[in-house]
C-alpha positions in Angstrom: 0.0 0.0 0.0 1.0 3.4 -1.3 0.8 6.9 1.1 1.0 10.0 -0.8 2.4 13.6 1.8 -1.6 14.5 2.6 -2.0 10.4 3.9 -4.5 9.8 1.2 -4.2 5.9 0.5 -2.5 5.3 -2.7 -2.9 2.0 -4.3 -3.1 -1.4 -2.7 -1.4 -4.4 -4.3 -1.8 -8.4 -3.5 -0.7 -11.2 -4.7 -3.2 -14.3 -4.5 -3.7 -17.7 -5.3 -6.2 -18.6 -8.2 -9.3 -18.2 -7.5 -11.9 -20.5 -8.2 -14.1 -20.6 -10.8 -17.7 -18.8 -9.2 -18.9 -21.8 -10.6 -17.2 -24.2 -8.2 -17.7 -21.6 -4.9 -21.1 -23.0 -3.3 -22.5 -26.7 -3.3 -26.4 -27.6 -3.0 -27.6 -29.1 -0.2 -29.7 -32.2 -0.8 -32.5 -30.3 1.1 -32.5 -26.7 0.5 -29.5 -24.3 0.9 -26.3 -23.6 0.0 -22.5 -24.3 1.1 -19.4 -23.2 0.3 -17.4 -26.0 -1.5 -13.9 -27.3 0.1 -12.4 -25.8 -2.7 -13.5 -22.5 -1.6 -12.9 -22.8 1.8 -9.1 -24.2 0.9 -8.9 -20.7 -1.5 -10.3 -18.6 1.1 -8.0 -19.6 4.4 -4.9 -19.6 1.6 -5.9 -15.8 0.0 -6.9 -14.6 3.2 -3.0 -15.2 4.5 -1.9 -13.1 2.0 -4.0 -10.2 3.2 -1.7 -7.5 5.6 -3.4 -5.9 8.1 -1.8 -2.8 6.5 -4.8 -3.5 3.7 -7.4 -3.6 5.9 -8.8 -0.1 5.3 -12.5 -0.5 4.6 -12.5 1.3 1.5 -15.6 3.0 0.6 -15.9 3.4 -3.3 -12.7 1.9 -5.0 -11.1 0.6 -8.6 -10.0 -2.6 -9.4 -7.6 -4.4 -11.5 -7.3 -7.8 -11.6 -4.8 -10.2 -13.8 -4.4 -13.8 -13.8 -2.3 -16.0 -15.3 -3.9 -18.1 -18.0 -1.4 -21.1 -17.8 -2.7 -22.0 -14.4 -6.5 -23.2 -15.6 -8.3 -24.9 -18.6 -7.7 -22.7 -21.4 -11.6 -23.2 -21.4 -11.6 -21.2 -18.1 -13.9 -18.0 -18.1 -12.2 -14.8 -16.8 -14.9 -13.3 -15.5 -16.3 -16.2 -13.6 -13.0 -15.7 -10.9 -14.2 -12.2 -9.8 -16.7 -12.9 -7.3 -14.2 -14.6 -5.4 -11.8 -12.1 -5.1 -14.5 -9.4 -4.5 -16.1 -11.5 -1.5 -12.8 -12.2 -0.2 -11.9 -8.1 0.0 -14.9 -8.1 1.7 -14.5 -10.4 4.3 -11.0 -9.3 5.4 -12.0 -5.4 5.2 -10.1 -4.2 2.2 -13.0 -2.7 1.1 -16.1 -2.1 2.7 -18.6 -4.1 0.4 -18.4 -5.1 -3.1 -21.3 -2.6 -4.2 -18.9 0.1 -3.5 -16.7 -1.1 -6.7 -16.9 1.7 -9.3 -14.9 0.3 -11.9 -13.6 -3.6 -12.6 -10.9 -4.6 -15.2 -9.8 -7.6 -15.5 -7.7 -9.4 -18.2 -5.2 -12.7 -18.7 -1.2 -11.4 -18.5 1.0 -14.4 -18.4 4.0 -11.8 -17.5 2.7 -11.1 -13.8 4.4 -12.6 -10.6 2.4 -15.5 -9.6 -1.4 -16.4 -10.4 -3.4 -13.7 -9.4 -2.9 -9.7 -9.0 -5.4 -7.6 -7.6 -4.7 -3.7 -7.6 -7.2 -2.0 -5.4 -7.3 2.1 -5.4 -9.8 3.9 -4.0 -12.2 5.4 -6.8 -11.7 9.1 -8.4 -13.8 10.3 -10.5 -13.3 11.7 -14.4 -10.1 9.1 -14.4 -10.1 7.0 -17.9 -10.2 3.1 -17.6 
């Protein structure tokens, strides 16, 4: 995380797992319901270490990029389907306040990046070109 002189946040940078396909995030119960998939749970407790509490800043409206590495899924695997993930996770560990608060989303396949997943988070200002 970036401070400029005034102590406005800058930008906020992590470096994540894959996540999961929102496809493969919940399971149905056999009666009713929803749960959230080993899979998920696995991704969760593995992204969530990678969270500082230096991030934690509750962000009210933000921008975020996010890049993934193609060469770690099916080259049948849908980009935007690993969002909610990441969103819900920023969520849970108070990066950003809620996900409705996101004011602008990119996200694209960049087999150049450090690791599988790269989320840049900065909080939203208006008039700025995507």
């Amino acid at each position: 995380m970036e401070d400029n002189e005034e102590g406005v946040v800058g930008m906020i940078r992590l470096s994540l797992p894959m996540p999961p396909s929102t496809n493969g995030l919940f399971a149905n119960k056999k009666v009713g319901g929803r749960f959230k998939t080993q899979a998920y749970k696995s991704w969760l407790q593995l992204a969530g270490a990678c969270v500082k509490d230096s991030h934690r800043l509750n962000l009210g409206p933000y921008s975020i990029s996010i890049a993934l590495k193609r060469s770690t899924v099916s080259s049948l695997s849908d980009l935007t389907n690993r969002e909610k993930a990441i969103s819900d996770l920023l969520v849970a560990h108070g990066v950003v306040k809620d996900d409705r608060y996101c004011q602008r989303l990119s996200m694209h396949w960049d087999e150049d990046i450090d690791g599988e997943c790269v989320v840049l988070i900065h909080p939203f200002e208006q008039g700025i070109a995507a």
